[in-house]
Residue, then its C-alpha position, 0 to 999 in steps of 0.5 A: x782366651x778361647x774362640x768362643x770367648x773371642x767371638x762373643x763380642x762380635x768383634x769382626x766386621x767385613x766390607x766387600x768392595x765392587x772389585x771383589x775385595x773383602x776387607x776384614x777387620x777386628x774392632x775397627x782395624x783392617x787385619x786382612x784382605x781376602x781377593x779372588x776365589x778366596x773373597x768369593x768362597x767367604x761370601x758365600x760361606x756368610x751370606x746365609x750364616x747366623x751371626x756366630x757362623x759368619x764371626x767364627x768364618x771372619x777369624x778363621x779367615x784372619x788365621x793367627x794374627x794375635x799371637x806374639x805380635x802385641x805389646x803388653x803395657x807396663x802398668x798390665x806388665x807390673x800388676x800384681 
């Protein structure tokens, strides 16, 4: 799957909290937590992106977390 296609669906979404934490998550589900200069570099980075700039800087900023770490189920694992 490429990025583009990753993207597509704008499955990332963040939340920024008074402590200046920025909480990213994919479809719904927390994947990384961003805090200090980090926090302060992606919202600047967003704030004036269109929505394809501000998704690719979300999972760009989430690095490589689907990679290996997933279960494929046994009906997907056995169809043809």
């Amino acid at each position: 799957m490429s990025l583009d296609e990753l993207i597509a669906n704008e499955p990332f979404d963040y939340r920024a909290t008074k402590a200046g934490l920025v909480c990213i998550s994919y479809k719904g589900r927390v994947v990384t937590t961003l805090r200090g200069v980090e926090s302060s570099r992606f919202l600047s980075r967003v704030e004036s992106g269109s929505s394809r700039d501000v998704q690719l800087a979300m999972a760009k900023s989430t690095g490589h977390f689907k990679h290996g770490s997933e279960r494929v189920s046994r009906r997907r694992r056995d169809s043809p």
